[in-house]
N, C-alpha and C positions, 0 to 999 in steps of 0.2 A: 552446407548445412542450413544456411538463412533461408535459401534458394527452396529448399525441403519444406522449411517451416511454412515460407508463405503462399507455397503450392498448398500444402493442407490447410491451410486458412479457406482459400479460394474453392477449393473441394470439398470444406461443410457448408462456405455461404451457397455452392451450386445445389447440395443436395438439400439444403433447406428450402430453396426456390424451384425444387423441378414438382410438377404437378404430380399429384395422384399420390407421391410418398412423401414430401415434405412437409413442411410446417405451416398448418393451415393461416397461422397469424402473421408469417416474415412472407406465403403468397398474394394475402392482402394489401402487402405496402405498397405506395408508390413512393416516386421522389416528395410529395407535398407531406405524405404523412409520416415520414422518417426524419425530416428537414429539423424540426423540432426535438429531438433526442441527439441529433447533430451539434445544436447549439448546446445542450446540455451537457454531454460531454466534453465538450470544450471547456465549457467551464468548471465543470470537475478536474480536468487536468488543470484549472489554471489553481483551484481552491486546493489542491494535493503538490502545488509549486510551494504557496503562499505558507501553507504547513510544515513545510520542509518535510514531507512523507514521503520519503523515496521508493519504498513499498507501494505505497499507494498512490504514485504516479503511475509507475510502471502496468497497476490494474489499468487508472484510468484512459492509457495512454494506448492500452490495448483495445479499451470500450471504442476509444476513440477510431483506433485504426480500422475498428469492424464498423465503422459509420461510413468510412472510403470505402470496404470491401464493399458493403450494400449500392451504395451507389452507382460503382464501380458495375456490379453485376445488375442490376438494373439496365446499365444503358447498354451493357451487352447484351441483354435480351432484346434490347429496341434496335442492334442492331448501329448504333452510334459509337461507343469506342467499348475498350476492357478495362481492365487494371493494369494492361500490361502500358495499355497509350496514356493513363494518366499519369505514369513512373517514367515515362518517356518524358513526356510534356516538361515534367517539372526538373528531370537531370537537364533537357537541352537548356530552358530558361535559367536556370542554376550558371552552366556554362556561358551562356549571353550574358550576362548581367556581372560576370567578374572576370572582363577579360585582364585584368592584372593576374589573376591566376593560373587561365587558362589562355592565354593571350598575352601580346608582347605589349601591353602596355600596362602603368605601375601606379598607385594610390600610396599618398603620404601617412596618410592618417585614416580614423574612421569615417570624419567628416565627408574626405575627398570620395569614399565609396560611398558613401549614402547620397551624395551629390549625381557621380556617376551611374546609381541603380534608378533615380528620379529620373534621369534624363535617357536614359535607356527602357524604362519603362514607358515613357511617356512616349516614345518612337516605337514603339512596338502597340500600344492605343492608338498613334494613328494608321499602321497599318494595319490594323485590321479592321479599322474602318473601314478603311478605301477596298478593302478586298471584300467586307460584308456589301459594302453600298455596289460594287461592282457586278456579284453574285444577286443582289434583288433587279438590279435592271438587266441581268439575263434572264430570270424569273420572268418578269414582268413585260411583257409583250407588249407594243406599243411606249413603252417609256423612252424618253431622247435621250442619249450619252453625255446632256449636261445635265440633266434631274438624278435628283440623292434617291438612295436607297431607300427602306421605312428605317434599317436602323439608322445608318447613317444620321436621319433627317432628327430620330429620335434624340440624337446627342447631341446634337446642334440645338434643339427646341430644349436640351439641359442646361447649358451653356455651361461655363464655368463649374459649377454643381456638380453634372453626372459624372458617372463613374464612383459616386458612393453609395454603397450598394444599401436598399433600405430596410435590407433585413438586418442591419446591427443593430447591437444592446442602442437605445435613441442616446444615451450620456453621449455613446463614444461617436457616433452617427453627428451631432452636434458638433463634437471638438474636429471631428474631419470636416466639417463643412464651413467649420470657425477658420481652419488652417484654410481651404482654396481660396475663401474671400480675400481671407487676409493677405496673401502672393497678391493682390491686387490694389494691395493697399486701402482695401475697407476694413478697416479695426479701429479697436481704442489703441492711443499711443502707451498707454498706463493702465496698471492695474485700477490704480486709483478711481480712474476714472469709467474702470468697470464696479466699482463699490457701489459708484455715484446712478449706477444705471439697476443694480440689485435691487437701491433703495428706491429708485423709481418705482420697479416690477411689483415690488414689496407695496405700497400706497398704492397700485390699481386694485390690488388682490385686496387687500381690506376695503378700498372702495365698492369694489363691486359684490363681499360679502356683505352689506349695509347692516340695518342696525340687528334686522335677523340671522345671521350671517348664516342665509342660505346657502346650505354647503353643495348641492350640485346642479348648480346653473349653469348653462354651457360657457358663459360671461368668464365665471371665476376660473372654470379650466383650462379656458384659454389661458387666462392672464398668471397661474401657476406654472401653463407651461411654457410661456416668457420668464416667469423668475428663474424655473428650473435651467432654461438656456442661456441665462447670464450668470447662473452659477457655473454652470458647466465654462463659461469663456471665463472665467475668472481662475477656476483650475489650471486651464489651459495658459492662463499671461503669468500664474506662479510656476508654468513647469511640471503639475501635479496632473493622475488619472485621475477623474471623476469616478470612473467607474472604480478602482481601487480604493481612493477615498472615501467612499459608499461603503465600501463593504467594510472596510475599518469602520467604519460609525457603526454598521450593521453589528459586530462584530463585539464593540464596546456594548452597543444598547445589550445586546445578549450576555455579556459578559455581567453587566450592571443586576438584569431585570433577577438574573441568575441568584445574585447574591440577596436581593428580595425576598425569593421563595425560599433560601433557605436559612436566613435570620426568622421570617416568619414560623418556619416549620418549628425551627427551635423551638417558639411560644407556643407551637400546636396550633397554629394557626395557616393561611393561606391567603395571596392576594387577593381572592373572593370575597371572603371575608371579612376586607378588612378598609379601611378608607382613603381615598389619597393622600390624606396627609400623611395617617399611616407612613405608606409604600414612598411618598416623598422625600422625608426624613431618613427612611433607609436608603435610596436614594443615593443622597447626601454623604452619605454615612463612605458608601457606595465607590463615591468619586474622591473621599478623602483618603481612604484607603488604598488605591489607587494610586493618586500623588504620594505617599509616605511609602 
């Protein structure tokens, strides 16, 4: 029956991409212009977790799946794989990666498997290096059998860094790049004394707003998105998402601005209307209610 369902998944994304009868807007797409509804779906499943909406995961989970199918068919028209090799790909890597379950060897706790998927992953990075860099000097004619690939040479010229990919949300793009360093022992030993570097970040960004505090100097944006990055490592040495974190504040401030417009409406009034002290006081009012 599954087998049924996602054969006809696959059978309306092909009849929406075959020319002449399909859908003029999904034969427009490529991979670059779809890549972006990708991220967004994603994050719809993650905002339909954070709800506890199990209905509305299940929609989103579907949006979601139909972002693989697109892709999926996409690179079957190029002729690169289907949907059937990216279900392949991810059972064998599934299989690689727990041979305590598929395999005679055995993990105590969670730790020792999060240890064991780092180190099996990271052996699997280098071999497909070496198979990529191998495949470009057959490519390339005239290169000697000690010269690197271009990717190859590419990872190398990453060093420690690559392999994070730079289309993440930038928060979490950050705390992964905070985490490689850090296996190298370039971190702060203390939170503490990521406070102490906040409030550094904090005194560039006022310096560099001076007494006009020009707000879009490429100076000050810099130096905002140094605070943002030491807020983000500061997350990370308490344990916490950034990205999560954010949207909890996001989530208050809407919660708060909320209760604004409708003490105002009471008065017949509106925050257009009305002055910050106004809106500040409700605010207030806002956050006390809140705590009680």
């Amino acid at each position: 029956m599954t087998q049924d369902r996602i054969a006809r998944l696959l059978g309306i994304m092909a009849a929406l991409r075959t020319p002449g009868t399909g859908c003029p807007w999904d034969l427009e797409q490529d991979f670059a212009s779809i890549a972006p509804y990708t991220l967004e779906e994603a994050y719809e499943v993650v905002d339909a977790i954070e709800r506890g909406d199990l209905d509305d995961l299940r929609e989103e989970l579907g949006d979601l799946l139909l972002q693989v199918v697109f892709h999926a068919r996409l690179a079957e028209e190029s002729g690169s794989f289907a949907f059937a090799d990216v279900v392949e790909a991810i059972s064998d890597k599934l299989i690689r990666r727990h041979p305590h379950v598929f395999g005679d060897e055995t993990a105590a706790s969670a730790a020792d498997v999060a240890v064991r998927w780092a180190a099996i992953k990271a052996q699997e990075k280098r071999l497909r290096a070496e198979q990529r860099g191998q495949g470009a000097q057959r490519l390339e004619r005239g290169q000697g059998p000690e010269e690197h690939g271009p990717e190859e040479q590419r990872r190398e010229e990453q060093g420690l860094l690559g392999g994070v990919p730079p289309a993440l949300p930038a928060l979490t793009r950050a705390i992964k790049l905070q985490e490689k360093a850090s296996k190298v022992g370039f971190d702060w030993a203390d939170a503490r004394l990521v406070m102490e570097k906040i409030r550094e970040e904090t005194l560039e960004v006022e310096a560099e707003l001076g007494q006009d505090g020009a707000p879009h100097s490429p100076a000050v944006i810099e130096e905002i998105g140094d605070l943002l990055f030491a807020v983000a490592n500061l997350a990370r040495h308490v344990g916490a998402d950034p990205e999560q974190a954010l949207r909890g504040a996001n989530a208050k401030f809407e919660r708060r601005f909320r209760f604004i417009e409708r003490a105002l409406a009471e008065k017949g009034t509106s925050p257009k209307d009305s002055t910050l002290d106004e809106m500040e006081a409700l605010w207030q009012a806002a956050k006390a209610a809140e705590r009680a």
